[in-house]
Every structure is written in structure tokens, then in C-alpha cells.
C-alpha positions as CSV (number, residue, x, y, z in Angstrom):
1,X,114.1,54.8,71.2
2,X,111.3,53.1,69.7
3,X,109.8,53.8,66.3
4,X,105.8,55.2,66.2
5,X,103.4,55.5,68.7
6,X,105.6,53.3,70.6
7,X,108.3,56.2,70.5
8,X,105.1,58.8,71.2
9,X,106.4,60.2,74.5
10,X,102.7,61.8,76.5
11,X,104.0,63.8,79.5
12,X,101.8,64.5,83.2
13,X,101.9,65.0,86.4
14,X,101.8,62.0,88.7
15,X,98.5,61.3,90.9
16,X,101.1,61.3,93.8
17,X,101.4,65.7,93.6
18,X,99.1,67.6,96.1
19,X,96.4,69.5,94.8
20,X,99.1,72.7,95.6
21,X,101.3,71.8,92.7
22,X,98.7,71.0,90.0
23,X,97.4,74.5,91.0
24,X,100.5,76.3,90.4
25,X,102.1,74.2,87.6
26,X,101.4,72.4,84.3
27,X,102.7,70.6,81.9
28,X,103.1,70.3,78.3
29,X,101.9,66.6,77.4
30,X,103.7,66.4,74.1
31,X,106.5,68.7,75.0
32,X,107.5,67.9,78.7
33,X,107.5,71.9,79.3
34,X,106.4,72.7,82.9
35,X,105.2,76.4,83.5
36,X,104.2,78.3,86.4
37,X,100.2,78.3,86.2
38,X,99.3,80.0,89.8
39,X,101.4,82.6,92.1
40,X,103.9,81.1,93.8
41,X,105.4,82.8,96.9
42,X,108.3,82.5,98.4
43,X,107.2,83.0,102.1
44,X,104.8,80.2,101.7
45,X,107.5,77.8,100.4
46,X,110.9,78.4,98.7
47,X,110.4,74.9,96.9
48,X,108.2,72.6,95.6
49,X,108.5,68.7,94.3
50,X,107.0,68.5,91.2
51,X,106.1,64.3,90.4
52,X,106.0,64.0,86.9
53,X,105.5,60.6,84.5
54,X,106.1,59.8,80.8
55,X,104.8,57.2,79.0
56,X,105.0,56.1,75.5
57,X,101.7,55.8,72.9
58,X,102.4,51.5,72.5
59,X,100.8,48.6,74.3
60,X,101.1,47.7,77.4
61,X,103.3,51.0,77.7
62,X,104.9,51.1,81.0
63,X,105.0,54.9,82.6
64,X,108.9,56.4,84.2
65,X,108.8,58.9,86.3
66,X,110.9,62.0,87.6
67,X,111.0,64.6,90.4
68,X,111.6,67.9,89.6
69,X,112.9,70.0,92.4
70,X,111.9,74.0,92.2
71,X,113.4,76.3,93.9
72,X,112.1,79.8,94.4
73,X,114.1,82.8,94.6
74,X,113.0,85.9,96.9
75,X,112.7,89.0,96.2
76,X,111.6,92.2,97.7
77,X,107.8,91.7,98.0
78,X,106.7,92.7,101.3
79,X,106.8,95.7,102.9
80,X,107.9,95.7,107.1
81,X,105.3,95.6,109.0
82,X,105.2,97.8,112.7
83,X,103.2,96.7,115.5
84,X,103.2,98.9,118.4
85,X,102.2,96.5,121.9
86,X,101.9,99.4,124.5
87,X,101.2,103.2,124.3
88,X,101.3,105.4,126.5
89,X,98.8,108.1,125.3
90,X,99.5,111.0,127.8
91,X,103.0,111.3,129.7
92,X,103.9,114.2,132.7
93,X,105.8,117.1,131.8
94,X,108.3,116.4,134.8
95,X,109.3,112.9,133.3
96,X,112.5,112.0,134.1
97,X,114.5,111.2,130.8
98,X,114.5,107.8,129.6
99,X,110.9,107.3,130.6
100,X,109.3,104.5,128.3
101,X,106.4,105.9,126.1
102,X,105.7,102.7,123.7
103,X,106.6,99.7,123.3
104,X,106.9,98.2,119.4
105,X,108.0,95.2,117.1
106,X,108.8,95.1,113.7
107,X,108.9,92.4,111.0
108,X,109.7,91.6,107.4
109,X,108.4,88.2,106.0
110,X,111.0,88.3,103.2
111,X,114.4,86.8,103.7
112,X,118.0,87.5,103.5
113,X,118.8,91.4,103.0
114,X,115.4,91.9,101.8
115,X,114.2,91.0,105.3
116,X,116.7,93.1,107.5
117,X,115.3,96.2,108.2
118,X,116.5,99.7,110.0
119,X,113.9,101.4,112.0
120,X,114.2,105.3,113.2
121,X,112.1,108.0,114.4
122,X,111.3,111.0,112.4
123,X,111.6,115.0,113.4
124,X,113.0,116.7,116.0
125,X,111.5,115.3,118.9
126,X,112.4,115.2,122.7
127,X,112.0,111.2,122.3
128,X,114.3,108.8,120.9
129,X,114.1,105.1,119.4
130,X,115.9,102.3,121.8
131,X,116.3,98.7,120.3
132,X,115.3,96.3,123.0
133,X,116.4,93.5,121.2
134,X,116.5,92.3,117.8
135,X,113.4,93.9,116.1
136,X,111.9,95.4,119.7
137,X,112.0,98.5,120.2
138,X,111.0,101.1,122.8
139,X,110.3,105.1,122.2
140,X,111.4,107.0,124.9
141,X,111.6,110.5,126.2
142,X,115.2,112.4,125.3
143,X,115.2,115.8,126.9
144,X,112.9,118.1,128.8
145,X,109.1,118.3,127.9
146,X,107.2,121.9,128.7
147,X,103.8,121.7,128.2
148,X,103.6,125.6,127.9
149,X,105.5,124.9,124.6
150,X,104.0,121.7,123.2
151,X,100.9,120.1,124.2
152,X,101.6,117.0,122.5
153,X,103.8,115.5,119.6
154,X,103.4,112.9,117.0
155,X,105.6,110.6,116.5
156,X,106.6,108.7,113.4
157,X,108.5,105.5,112.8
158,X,109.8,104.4,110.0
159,X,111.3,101.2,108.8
160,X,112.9,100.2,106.0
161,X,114.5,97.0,104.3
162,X,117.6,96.4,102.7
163,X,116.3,95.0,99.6
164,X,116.7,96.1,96.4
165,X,114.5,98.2,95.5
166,X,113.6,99.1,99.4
167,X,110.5,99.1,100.7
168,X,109.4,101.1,103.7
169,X,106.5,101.8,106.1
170,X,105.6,104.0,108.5
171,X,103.5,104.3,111.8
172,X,102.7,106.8,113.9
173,X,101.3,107.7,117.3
174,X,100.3,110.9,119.5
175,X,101.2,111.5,122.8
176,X,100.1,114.2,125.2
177,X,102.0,116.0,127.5
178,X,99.7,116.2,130.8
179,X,100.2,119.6,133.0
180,X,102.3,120.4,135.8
181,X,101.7,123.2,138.8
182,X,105.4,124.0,137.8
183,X,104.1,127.8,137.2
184,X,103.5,130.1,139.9
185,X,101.2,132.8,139.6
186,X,102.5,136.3,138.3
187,X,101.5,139.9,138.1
188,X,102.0,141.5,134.4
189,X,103.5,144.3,136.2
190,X,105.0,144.7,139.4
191,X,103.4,148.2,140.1
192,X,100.1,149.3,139.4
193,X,99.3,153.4,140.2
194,X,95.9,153.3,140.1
195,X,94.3,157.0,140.5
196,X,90.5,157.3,142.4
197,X,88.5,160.4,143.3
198,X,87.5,161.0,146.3
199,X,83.9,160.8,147.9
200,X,83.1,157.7,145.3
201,X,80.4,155.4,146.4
202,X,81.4,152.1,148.3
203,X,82.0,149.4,145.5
């Protein structure tokens, strides 16, 4: 309320901020205005204490000083991420159904809706995609496997977030299908007339 320089309001940031803040905020020192200066990021910290002093232009001027609390809002940022644990590279062809081929996890480092996440397995496969418990999953086999017919398959996950726009990644993995002696041996016909002449030499 004074009059002049005594009335000559300088803003700053305290000395008591970490170096953190000073390197993602500023402030105006006539003005007061604070501004985002660096990238702040939600997953490293939704807020930050921001110490910041005023003092007038007069003698023996006597700083006052303020927090300012910011709070960040999340968005959709980061994309799930899939970590597969165990593969199994090569299963029989005689494996029972139900029989565990990988073993996988899945994470989002956003929060809130933007961090929930659906995860399925792509094509028509004789596998299917278990949860385990929340964000473990296991792939496992879902019907009869021939080698005859399909020496191996690749399978794709996919997971995707619920956030707005939705981001989504995918992994994926081959397996072999390793033989079984599940074929007897067969004739292409089941009668052969086979004519010779006579008085041919031995072999």
C-alpha cells in the first residue's frame, strides 16, 4: 500500500525450492506470473510446492512469502507396456488343453482410466489368453494342435487403455509345434499289379 519504490513489489522464488522446481518454473519479477519453464510429468509427481517471496523496492524492505500448490492433471501419455517372463518356444502336438505356453505382465504408468488396460490375443489361434491375476496373464493352448497342418503359430497380444484417445501396443511371440509318431506308415495304394517278363536277370 505504499507509495514509490516502497510500493515496487519484485517477485522470486525462495532459496528454500529444490533445484526441480527452478527447473520447471519461473517467475515474472514485476508481474508475480509463474509459467511452466521445463516438462513436467505426471508419473514423476502429480504436484509440486512452489516457495515464492515478494518484496518491496524501500529500505530495510522486509520480504512475505507464499506457497503455491500445483497440481498436475494426467493424461494419456504412455502407451502399456507387455513384458512376457516365460516362453515356451516349442510345445508337443499331443498337449493336453490348457497347457501353459507363456507367462506375461502388463502395465500402464498413467493413472485412472488412462491406466486400465484390456489385453487379448489376435487371430484364430488354438491358444487363448487367461488373466492370472490383475495384469498377469498366461497364454495357453485351446484346442487340438496337428503339426501336419501348422508347424508353428505366432502369436500377438495386444493391449489397450481406456484413455481418451487410446493408446495400444502389441507383442508377439512364435511357438513351434514339435512332432509326434501319431502317423503310421501308409501305402498310396492298396494294390500294386506289377507286370515282369520272364527269364530277367537277378536284380
Amino acid at each position: 500500500m505504499d507509495e514509490g519504490q516502497n510500493g515496487e513489489i519484485v517477485y522470486s522464488l525462495s532459496s528454500h525450492n529444490p533445484p526441480r522446481i527452478r527447473d520447471l518454473f519461473n517467475i515474472d519479477s514485476r508481474t508475480g506470473r509463474i509459467e511452466v519453464t521445463g516438462e513436467v510429468d505426471y508419473e514423476e509427481s502429480s504436484t509440486h510446492q512452489i516457495y515464492v517471496q515478494a518484496k518491496d523496492m524501500g529500505p530495510n524492505a522486509v520480504p512475505a512469502h507464499c506457497k503455491v500448490l500445483v497440481k498436475l492433471i494426467d493424461v494419456n501419455d504412455n502407451t502399456p507396456e507387455i513384458s512376457f517372463s516365460t516362453v515356451t518356444e516349442s510345445v508337443s502336438e499331443q498337449a493336453a488343453p490348457g497347457t501353459v505356453i507363456a507367462l506375461l505382465s502388463v502395465m500402464d504408468r498413467d493413472s485412472g482410466e488412462n491406466g486400465q488396460m484390456t489385453c487379448e490375443l489376435h487371430g484364430e489361434v488354438p491358444f487363448k489368453l487367461k488373466s492370472s491375476f490383475k495384469n498377469y496373464y498366461t497364454i495357453v493352448t485351446d484346442g487340438p494342435l496337428d503339426r501336419e497342418k501348422a508347424e508353428s503359430y505366432t502369436l500377438t497380444v495386444v493391449a489397450k487403455d481406456k484413455g481418451v484417445p487410446s493408446l495400444s501396443t502389441s507383442k508377439s511371440i512364435k511357438v513351434h509345434v514339435s512332432d509326434e509318431n501319431d502317423n503310421a506308415p501308409r501305402f498310396m495304394q492298396s494294390v500294386y499289379d506289377v507286370y515282369v517278363t520272364e527269364n530277367n536277370v537277378p536284380g
